[in-house]
Structures are given as structure tokens and as C-alpha cells.
TORPA-4810 file (N, C-alpha, C, O; in nm, 3 decimals):
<nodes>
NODE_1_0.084_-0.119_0.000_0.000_0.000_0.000_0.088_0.125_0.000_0.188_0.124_0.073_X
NODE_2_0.058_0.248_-0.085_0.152_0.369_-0.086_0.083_0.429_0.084_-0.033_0.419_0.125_X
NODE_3_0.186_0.482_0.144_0.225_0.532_0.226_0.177_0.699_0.236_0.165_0.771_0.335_X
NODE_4_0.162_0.719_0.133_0.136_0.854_0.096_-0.016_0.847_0.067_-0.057_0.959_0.037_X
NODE_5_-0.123_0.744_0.066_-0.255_0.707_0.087_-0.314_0.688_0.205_-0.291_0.588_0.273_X
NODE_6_-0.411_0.801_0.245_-0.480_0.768_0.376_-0.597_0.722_0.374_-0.676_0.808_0.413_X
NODE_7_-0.664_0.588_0.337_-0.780_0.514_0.296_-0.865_0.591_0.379_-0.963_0.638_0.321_X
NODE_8_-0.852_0.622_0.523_-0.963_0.666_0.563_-0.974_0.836_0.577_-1.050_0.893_0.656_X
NODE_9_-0.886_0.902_0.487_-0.917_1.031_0.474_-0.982_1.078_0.329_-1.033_1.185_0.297_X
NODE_10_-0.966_0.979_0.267_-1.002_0.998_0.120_-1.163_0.948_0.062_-1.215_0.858_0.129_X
NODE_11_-1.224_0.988_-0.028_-1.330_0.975_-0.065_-1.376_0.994_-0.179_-1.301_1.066_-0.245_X
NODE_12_-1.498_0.951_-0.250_-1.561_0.995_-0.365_-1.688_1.089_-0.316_-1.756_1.144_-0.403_X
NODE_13_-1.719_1.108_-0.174_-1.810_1.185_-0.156_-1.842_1.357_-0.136_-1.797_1.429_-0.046_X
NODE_14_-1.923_1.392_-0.235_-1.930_1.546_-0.231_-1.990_1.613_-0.077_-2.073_1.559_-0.004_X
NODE_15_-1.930_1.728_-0.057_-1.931_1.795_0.081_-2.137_1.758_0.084_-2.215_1.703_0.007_X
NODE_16_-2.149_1.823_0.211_-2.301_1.838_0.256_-2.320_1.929_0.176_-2.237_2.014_0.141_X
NODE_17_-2.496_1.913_0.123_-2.552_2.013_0.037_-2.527_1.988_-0.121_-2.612_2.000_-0.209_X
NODE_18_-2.395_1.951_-0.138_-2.318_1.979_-0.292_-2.381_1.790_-0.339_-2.345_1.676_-0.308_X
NODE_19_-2.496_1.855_-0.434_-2.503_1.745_-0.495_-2.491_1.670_-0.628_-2.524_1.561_-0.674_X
NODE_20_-2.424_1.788_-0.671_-2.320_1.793_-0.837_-2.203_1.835_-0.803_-2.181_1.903_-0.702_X
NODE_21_-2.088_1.785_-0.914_-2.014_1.841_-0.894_-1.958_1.996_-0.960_-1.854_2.060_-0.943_X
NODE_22_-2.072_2.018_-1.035_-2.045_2.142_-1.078_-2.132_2.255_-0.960_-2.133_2.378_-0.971_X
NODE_23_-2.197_2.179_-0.858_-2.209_2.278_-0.719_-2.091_2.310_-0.683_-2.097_2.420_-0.628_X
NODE_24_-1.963_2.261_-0.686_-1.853_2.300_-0.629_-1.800_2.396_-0.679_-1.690_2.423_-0.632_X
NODE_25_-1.837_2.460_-0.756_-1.778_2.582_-0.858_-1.879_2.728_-0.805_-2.000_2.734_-0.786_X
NODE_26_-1.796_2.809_-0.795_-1.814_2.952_-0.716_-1.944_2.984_-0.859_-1.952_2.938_-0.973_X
NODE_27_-2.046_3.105_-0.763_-2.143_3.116_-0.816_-2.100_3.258_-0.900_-2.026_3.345_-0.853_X
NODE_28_-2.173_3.262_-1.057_-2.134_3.411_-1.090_-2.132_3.539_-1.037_-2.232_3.581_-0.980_X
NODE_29_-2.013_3.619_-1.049_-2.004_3.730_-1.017_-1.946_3.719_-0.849_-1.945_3.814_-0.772_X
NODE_30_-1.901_3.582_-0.816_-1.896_3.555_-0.632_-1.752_3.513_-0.681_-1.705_3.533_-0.569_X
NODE_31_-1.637_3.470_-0.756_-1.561_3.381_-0.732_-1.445_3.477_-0.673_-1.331_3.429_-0.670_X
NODE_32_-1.456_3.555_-0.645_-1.342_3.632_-0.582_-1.377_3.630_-0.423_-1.303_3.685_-0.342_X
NODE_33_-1.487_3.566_-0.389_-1.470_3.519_-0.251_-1.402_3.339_-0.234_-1.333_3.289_-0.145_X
NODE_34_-1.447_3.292_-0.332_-1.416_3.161_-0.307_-1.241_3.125_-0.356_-1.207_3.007_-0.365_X
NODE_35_-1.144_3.232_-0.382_-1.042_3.279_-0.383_-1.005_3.278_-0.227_-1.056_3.340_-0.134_X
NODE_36_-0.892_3.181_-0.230_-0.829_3.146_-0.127_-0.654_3.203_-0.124_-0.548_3.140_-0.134_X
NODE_37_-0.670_3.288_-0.114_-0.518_3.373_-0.144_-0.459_3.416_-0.020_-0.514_3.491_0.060_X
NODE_38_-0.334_3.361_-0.004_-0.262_3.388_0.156_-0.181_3.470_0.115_-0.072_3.426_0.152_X
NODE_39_-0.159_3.600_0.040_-0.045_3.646_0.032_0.002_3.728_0.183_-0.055_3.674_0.277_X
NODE_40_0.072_3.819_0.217_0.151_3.854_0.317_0.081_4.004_0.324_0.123_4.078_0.235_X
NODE_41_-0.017_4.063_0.411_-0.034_4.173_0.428_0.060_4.314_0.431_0.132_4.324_0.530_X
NODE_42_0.065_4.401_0.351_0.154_4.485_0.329_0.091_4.613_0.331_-0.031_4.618_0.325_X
NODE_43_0.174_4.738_0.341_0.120_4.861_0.375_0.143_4.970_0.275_0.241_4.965_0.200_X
NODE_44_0.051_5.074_0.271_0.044_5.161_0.146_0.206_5.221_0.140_0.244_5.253_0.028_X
NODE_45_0.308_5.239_0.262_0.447_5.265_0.254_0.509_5.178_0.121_0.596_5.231_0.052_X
NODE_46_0.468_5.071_0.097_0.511_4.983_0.036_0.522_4.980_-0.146_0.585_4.893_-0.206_X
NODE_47_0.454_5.082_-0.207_0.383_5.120_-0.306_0.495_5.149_-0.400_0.525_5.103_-0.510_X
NODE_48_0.565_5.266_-0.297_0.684_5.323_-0.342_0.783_5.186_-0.392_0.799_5.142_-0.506_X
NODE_49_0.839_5.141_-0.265_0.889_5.015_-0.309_0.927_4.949_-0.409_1.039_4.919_-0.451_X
NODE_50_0.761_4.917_-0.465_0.747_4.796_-0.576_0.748_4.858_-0.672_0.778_4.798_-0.776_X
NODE_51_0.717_5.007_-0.681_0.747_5.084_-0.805_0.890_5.112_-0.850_0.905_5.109_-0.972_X
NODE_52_1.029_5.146_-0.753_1.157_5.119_-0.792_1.197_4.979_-0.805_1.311_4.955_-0.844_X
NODE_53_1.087_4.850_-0.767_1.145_4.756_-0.813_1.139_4.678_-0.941_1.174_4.565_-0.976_X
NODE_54_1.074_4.794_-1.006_0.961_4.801_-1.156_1.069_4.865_-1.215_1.143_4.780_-1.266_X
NODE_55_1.119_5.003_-1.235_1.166_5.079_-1.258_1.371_4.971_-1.279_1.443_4.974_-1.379_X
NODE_56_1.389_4.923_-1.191_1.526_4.846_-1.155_1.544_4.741_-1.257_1.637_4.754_-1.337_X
NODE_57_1.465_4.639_-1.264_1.426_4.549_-1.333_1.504_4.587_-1.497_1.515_4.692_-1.561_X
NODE_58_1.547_4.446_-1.522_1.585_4.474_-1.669_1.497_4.345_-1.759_1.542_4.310_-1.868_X
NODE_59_1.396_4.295_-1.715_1.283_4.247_-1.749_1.209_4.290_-1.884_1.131_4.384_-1.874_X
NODE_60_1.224_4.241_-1.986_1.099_4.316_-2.093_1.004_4.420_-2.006_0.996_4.540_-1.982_X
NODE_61_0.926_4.281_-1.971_0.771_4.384_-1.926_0.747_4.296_-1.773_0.757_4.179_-1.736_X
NODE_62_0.719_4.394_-1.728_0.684_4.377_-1.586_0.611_4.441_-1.498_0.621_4.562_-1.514_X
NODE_63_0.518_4.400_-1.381_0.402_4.482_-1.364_0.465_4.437_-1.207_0.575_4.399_-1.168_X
NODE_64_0.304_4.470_-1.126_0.312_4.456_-1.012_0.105_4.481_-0.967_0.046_4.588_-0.982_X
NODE_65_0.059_4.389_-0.930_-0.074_4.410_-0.894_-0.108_4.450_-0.761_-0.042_4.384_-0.681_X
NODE_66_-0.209_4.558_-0.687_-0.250_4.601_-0.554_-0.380_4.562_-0.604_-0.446_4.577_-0.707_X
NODE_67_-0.395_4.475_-0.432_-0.484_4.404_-0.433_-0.563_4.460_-0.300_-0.516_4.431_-0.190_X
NODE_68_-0.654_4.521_-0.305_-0.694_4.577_-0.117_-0.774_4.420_-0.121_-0.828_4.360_-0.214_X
NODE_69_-0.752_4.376_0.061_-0.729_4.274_0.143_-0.903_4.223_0.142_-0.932_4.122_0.205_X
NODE_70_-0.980_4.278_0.089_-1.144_4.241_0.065_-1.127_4.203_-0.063_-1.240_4.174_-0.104_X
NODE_71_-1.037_4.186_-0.163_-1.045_4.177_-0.313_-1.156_4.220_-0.404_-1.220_4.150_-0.483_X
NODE_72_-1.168_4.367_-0.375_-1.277_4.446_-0.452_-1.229_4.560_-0.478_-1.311_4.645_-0.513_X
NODE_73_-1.046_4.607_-0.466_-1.001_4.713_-0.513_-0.891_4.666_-0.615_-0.797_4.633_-0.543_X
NODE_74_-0.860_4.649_-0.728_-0.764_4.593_-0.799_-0.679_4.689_-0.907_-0.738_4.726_-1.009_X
NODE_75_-0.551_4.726_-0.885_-0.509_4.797_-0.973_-0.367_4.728_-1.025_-0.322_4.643_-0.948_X
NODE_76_-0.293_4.753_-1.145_-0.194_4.711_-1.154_-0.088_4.788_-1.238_-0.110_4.802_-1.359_X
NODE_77_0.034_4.843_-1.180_0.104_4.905_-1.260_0.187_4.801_-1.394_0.214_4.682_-1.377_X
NODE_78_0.206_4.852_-1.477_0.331_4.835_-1.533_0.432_4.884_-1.595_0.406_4.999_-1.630_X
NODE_79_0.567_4.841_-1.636_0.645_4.932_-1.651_0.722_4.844_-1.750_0.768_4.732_-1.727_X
NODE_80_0.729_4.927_-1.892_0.734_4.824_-2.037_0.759_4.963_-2.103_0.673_5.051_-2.109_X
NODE_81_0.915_4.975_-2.166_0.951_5.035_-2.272_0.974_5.187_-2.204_0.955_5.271_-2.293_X
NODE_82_1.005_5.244_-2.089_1.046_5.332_-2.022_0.910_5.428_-1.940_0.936_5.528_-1.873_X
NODE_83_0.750_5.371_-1.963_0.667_5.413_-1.962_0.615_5.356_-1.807_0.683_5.263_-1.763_X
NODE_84_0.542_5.386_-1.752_0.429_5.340_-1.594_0.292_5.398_-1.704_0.267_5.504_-1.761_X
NODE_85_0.210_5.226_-1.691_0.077_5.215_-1.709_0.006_5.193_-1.609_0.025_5.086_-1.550_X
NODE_86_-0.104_5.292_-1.556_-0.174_5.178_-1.441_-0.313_5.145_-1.472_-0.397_5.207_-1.538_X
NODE_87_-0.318_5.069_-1.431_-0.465_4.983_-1.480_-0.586_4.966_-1.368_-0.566_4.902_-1.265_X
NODE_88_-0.707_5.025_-1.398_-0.748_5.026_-1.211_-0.883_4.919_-1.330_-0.927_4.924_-1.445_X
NODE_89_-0.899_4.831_-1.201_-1.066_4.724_-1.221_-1.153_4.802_-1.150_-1.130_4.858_-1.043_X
NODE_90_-1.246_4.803_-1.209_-1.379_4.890_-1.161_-1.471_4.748_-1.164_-1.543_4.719_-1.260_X
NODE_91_-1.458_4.677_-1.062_-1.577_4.581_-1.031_-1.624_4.533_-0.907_-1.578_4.534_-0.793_X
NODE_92_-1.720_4.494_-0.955_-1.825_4.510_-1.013_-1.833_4.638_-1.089_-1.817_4.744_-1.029_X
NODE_93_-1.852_4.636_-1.195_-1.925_4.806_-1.301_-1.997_4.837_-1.208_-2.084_4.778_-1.145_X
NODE_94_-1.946_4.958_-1.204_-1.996_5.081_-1.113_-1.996_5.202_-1.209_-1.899_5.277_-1.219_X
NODE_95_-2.101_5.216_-1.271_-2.086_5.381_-1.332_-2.049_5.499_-1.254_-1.988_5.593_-1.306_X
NODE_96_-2.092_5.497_-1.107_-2.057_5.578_-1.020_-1.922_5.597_-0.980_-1.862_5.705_-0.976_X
NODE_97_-1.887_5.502_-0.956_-1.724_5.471_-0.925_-1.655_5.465_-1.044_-1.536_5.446_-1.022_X
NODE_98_-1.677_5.472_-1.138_-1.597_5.462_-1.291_-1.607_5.592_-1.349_-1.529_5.625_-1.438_X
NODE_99_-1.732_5.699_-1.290_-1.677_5.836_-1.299_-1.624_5.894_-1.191_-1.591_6.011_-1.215_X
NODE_100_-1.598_5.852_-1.062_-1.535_5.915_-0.989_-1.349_5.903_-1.025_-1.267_5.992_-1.001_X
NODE_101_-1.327_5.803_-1.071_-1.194_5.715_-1.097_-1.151_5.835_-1.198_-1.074_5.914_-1.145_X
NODE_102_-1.185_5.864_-1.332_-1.176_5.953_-1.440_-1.175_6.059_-1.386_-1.080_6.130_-1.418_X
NODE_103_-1.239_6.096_-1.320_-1.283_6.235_-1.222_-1.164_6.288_-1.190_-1.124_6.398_-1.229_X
NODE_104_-1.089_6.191_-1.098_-0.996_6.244_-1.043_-0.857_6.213_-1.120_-0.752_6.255_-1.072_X
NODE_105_-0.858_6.142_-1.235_-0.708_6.185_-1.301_-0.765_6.316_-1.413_-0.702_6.409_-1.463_X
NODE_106_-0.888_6.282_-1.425_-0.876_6.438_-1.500_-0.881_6.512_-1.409_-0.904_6.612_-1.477_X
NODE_107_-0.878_6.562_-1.269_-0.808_6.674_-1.214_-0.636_6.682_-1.200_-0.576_6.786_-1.172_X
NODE_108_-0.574_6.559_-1.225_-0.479_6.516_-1.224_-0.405_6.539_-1.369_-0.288_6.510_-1.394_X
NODE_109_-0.494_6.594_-1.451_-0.459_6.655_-1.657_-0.402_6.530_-1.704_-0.307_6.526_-1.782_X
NODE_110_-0.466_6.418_-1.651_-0.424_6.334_-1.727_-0.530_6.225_-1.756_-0.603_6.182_-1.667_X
NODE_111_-0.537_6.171_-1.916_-0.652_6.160_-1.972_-0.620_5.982_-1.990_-0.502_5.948_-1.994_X
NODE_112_-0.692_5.913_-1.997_-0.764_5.781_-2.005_-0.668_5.718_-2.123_-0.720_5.775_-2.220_X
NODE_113_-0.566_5.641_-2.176_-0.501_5.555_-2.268_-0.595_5.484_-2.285_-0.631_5.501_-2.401_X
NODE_114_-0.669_5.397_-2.226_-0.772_5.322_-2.262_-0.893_5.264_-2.193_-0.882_5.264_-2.070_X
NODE_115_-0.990_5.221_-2.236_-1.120_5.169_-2.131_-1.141_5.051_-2.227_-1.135_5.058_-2.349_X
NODE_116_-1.176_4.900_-2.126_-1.195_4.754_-2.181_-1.284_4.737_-2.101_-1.265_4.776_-1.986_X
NODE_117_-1.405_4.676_-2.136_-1.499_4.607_-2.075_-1.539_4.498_-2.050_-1.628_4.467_-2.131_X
NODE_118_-1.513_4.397_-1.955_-1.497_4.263_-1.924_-1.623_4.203_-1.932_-1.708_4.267_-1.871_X
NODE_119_-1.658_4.112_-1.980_-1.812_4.070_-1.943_-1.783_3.900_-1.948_-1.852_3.816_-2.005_X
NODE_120_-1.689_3.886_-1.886_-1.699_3.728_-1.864_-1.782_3.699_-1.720_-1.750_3.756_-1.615_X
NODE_121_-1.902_3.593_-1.732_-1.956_3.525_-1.650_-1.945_3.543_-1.552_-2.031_3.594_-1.480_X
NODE_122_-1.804_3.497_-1.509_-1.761_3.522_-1.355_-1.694_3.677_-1.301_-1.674_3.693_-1.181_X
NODE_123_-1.671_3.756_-1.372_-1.644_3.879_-1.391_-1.680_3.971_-1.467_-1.632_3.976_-1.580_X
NODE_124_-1.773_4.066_-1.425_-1.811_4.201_-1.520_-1.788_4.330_-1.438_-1.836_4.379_-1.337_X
NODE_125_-1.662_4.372_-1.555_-1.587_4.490_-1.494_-1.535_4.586_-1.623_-1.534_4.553_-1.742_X
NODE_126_-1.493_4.712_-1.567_-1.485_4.811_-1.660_-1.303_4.818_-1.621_-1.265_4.832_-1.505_X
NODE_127_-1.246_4.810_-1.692_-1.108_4.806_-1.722_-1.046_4.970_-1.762_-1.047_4.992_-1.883_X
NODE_128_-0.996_5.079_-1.677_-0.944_5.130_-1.759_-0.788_5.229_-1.719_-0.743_5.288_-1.620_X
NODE_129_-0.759_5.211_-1.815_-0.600_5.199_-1.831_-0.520_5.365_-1.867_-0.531_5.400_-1.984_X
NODE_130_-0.452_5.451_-1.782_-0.420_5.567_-1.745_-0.234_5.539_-1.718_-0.181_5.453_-1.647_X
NODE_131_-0.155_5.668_-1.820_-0.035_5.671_-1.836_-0.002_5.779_-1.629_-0.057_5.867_-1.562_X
NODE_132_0.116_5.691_-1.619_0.182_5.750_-1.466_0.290_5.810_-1.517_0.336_5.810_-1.631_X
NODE_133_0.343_5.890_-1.367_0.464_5.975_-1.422_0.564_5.868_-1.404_0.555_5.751_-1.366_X
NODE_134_0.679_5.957_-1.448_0.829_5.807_-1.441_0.872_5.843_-1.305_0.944_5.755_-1.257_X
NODE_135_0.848_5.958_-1.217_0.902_5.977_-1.130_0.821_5.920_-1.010_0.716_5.965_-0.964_X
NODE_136_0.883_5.822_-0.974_0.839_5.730_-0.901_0.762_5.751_-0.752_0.654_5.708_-0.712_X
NODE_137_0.863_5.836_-0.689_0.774_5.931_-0.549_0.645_5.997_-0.624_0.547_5.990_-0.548_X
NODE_138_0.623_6.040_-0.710_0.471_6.120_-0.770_0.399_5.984_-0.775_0.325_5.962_-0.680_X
NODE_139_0.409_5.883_-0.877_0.351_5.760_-0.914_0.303_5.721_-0.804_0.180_5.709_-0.802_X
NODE_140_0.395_5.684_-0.656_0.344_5.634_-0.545_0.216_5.711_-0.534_0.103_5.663_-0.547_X
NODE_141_0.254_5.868_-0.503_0.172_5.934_-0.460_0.044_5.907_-0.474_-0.044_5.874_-0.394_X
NODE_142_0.046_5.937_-0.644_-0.082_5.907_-0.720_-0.193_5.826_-0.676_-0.311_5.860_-0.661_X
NODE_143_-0.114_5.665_-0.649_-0.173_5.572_-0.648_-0.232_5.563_-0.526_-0.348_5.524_-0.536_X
NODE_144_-0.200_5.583_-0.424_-0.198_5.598_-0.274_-0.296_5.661_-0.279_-0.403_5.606_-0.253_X
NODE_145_-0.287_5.843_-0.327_-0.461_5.900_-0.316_-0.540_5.805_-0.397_-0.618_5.733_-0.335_X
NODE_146_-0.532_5.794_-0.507_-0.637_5.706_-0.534_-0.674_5.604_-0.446_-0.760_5.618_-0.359_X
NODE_147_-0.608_5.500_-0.467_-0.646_5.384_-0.307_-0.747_5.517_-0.198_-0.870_5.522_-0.197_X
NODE_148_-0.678_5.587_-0.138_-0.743_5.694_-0.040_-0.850_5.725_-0.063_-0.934_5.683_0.017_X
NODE_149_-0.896_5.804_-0.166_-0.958_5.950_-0.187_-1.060_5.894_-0.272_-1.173_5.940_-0.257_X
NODE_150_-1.040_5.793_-0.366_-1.115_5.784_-0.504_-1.217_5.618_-0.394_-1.332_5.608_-0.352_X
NODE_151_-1.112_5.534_-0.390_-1.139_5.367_-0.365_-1.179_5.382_-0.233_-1.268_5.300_-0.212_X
NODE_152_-1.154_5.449_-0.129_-1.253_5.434_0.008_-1.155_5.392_0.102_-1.184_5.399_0.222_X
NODE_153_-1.030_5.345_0.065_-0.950_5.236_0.150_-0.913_5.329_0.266_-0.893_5.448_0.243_X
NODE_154_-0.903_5.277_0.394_-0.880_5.365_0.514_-0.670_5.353_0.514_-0.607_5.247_0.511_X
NODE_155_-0.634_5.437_0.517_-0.446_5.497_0.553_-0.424_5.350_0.606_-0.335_5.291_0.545_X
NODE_156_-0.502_5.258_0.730_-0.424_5.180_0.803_-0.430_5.034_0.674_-0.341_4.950_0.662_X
NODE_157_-0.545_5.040_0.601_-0.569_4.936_0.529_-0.481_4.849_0.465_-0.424_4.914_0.377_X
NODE_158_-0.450_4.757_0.465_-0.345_4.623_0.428_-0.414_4.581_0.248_-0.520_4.543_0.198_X
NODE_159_-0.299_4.613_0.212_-0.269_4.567_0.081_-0.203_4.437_0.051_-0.120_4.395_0.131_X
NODE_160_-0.234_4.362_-0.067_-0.185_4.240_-0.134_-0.108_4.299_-0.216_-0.135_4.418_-0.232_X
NODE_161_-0.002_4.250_-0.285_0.118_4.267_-0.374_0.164_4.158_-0.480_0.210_4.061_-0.420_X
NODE_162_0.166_4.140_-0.612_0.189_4.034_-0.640_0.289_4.117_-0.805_0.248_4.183_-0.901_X
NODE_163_0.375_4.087_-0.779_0.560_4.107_-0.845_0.557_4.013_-0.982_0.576_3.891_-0.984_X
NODE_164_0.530_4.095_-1.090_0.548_4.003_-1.222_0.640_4.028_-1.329_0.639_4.139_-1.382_X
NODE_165_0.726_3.934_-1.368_0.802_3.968_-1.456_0.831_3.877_-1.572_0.840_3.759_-1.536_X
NODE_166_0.849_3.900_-1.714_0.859_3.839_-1.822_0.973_3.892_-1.895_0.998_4.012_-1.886_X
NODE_167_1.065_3.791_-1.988_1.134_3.845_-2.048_1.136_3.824_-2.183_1.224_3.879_-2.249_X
NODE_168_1.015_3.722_-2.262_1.020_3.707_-2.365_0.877_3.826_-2.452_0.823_3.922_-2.397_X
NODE_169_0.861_3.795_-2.533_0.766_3.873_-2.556_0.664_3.801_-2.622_0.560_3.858_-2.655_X
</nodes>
């Protein structure tokens, strides 16, 4: 018998309630709760950080995602060809919150590179995509009021971080 088999921990039987197995699959528009993600709680100090570690990088293209710790604030920089893109998720679509977002980089004179609209099943969200400065203390800044001012997040609030890098294209 493998050793690495526990006959009496193992089973063909579905949890209580689940009487398909496609019950086991997160319900639309919910799977970002059934997202089991342990990353390491981190703080808006931290912003700065991951942006010189964007900037350092001799990586093609490389980003870095902020994730606020409820997974309903999602933004992601990147930094590809000497440029900072940031990308904020507006989801659930919120027309309200998708003009407040615009709102405030156009007080900021800086205008929208692009808007994508997601409408997959398990996600419907408004995507849209705004050029940062290269100077990295402003960029923090930026992002930080936003998180603040625009997204609701309270100064003490714990951020997710997730560091991406590619070198082929």
C-alpha cells in the first residue's frame, strides 16, 4: 500500500448540500470570494517600493498588482519600454465609481489611454487603463490618493502585492 494514501481520509463523496459536482464551482459574479489567497499583508508605505522595483528590473515587461485585502479594489502598474501604465478594475461596473476614478485623473490633466470592458460570466468589470509619471515618489503618490480619496480604503488598510516579470515577448 503507498504510504502517501490515507484510505480513511479519502473519498468519492461530495461535501453536505453539494449534490453535483459542478455545485462545487463559485457562483457568478462571487468567485473572488471563493479565492483562497494567503499572500503577506503589506502597507500603502510599500507602493513606493514595488514601483523602484519596476523601474530596476531589466525584465521586458513587468508589472506589479494592488490588491486591497477584501479583493474588490484591484489595480496594476506596469512598466514596459520606459513608460508606468496603471490599470485600475472597476468591479463590479460601477458607473458611479468609474466616474469618480476619471474624475480624479482628470483633475490630475491626465486623460484615459484606454477603457476595456470585461463581461466574462464570472467577472463584469470596466477596465481602464491611465499613463503614470516616471518619477516614481509622484507615481506612489498618485496611487496611494487614489487607493485613499477615489477607492474608500482607510491609511491603516493592508494591501496584497503580487511582483510580475517576463522576459520574452
Amino acid at each position: 500500500m503507498n504510504d502517501f494514501v490515507n484510505p480513511n481520509q479519502r473519498g468519492v463523496a461530495l461535501p453536505p448540500g453539494k449534490k453535483d459536482l459542478i455545485d462545487m464551482l463559485p457562483k457568478p459574479g462571487k468567485w473572488y470570494e471563493a479565492l483562497k489567497i494567503h499572500l503577506p499583508v503589506e502597507s500603502f508605505e510599500q507602493i513606493e517600493a514595488y514601483l523602484v522595483r519596476l523601474t530596476q528590473s531589466t525584465a521586458k515587461f513587468r508589472s506589479v498588482g494592488i490588491l486591497s485585502t477584501n479583493h474588490q479594489e484591484r489595480l496594476a502598474v506596469s512598466h514596459e519600454a520606459d513608460h508606468f501604465r496603471l490599470m485600475v478594475n472597476v468591479q463590479p461596473r460601477n458607473a458611479a465609481k468609474e466616474e469618480c476614478v476619471l474624475d480624479f485623473f482628470s483633475k490630475m490633466g491626465i486623460a484615459p489611454i484606454s477603457t476595456k470592458t470585461c463581461d466574462l460570466p464570472v467577472m463584469e468589470a470596466r477596465i481602464l487603463f491611465f499613463p503614470l509619471p516616471l518619477d516614481v515618489p509622484k507615481a506612489a503618490n498618485l496611487i496611494r490618493e487614489l487607493l485613499l480619496e477615489v477607492l474608500g480604503l482607510a491609511e491603516d488598510a493592508g494591501l496584497h502585492f503580487g511582483y510580475y516579470e517576463k522576459n520574452t515577448a
